[in-house]
C-alpha positions in Angstrom: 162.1 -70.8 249.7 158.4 -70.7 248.2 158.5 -70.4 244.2 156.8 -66.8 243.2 154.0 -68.4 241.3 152.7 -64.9 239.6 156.5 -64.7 238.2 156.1 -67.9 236.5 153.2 -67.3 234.5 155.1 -63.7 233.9 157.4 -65.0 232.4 155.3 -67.3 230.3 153.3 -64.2 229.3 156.1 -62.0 228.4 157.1 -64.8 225.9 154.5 -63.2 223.9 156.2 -59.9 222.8 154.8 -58.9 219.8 157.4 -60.1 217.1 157.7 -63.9 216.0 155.8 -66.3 218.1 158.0 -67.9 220.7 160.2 -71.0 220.8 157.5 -73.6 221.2 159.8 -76.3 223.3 160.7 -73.0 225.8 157.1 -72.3 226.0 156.2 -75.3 226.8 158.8 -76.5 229.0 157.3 -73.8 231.4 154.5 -76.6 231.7 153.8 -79.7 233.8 153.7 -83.1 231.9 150.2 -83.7 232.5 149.2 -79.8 231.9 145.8 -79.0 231.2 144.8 -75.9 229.1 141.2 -74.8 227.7 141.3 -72.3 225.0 137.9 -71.3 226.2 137.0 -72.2 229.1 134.1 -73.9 229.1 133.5 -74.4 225.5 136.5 -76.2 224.0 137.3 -79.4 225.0 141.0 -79.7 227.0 144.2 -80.1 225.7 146.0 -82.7 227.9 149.7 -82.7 228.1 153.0 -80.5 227.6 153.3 -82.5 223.8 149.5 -81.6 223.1 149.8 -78.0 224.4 152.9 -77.6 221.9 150.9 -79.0 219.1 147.9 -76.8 219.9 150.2 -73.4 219.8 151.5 -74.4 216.5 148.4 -74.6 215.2 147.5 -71.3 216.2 150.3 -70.1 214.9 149.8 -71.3 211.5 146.6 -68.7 211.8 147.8 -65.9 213.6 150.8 -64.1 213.6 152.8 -60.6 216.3 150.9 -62.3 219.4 151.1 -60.0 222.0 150.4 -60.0 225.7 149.3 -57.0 227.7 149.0 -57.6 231.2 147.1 -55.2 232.9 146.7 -57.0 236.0 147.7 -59.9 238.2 147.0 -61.7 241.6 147.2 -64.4 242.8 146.0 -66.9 245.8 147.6 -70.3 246.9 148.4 -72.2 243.2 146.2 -69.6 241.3 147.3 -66.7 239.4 144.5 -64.4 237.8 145.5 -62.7 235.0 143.7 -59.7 233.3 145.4 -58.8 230.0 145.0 -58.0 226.1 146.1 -60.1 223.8 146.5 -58.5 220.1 147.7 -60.3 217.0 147.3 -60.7 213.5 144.3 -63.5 212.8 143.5 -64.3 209.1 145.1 -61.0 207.8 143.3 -58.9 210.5 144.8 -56.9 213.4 142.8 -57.7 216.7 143.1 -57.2 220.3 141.6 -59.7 222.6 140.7 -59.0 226.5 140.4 -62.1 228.5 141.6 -63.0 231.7 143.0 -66.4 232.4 143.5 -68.5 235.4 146.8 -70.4 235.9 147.1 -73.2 238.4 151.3 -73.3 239.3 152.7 -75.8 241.1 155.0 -75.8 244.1 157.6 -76.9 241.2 157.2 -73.7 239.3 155.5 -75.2 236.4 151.9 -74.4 234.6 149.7 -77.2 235.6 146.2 -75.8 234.1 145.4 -72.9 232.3 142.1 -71.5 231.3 141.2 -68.3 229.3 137.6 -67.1 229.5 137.0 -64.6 226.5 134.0 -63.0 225.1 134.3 -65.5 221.4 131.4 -62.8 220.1 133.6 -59.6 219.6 136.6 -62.0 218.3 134.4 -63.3 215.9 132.9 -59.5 215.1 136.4 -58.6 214.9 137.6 -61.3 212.5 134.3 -60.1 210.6 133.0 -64.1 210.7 130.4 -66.3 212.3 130.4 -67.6 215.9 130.3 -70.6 214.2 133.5 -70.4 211.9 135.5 -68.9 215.1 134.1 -72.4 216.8 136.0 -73.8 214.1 138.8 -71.6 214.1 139.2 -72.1 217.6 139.0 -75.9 217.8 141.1 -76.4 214.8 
């Protein structure tokens, strides 16, 4: 029986409700070991590893609070799943919504190997009412 690989990143998604941000070990055990993720993909450098993702997530928390995920849609091919969706949230006392789509790599296993997010940082940053550069900073902690 083949693991349903948009499911997995679902229900990784759906973690992100709206209220308090989610049990970081649960999130994070829906993650490989060696995971890879890119806040944004190309510009930040990766975080490497379930332990790194968890600390990375924490630190966004410590900014951000209600993170939401919208999906609005979803495919998938072999181990990727595409993922077009709004993410909204409160960033520095400021109510945002984010569109992005990310790619997810899942392995036959079930688990998030790599994840990407590719985001226009410009209207987060016009959003936030600060500098590309401060959201550069923002974003790389």
């Amino acid at each position: 029986m083949s693991i349903d690989k948009k499911n997995c990143v679902k229900k990784f998604l759906n973690m992100y409700d709206g209220g308090n941000w989610p049990d970081f070990d649960e999130t994070v055990s829906l993650f490989s070991k060696d995971t890879v993720y890119y806040v944004v993909y190309p510009t930040t450098p990766p975080v490497h590893g379930r332990e790194a993702l968890k600390k990375e997530l924490i630190r966004q928390s410590k900014d951000s609070k209600n993170p939401k995920s919208e999906i609005k849609a979803m495919a998938s091919e072999g181990e990727y799943v595409f993922v077009e969706r709004v993410d909204s949230f409160v960033t520095l006392g400021k109510s945002i919504s984010v569109s992005l789509c990310s790619v997810f790599e899942v392995g036959d296993d079930g688990l998030i190997k790599v994840w990407r997010e590719y985001f226009d940082p410009t209207d987060t940053a016009r959003q936030l009412g600060i500098s590309g550069d401060k959201l550069g900073e923002l974003l790389q902690g």
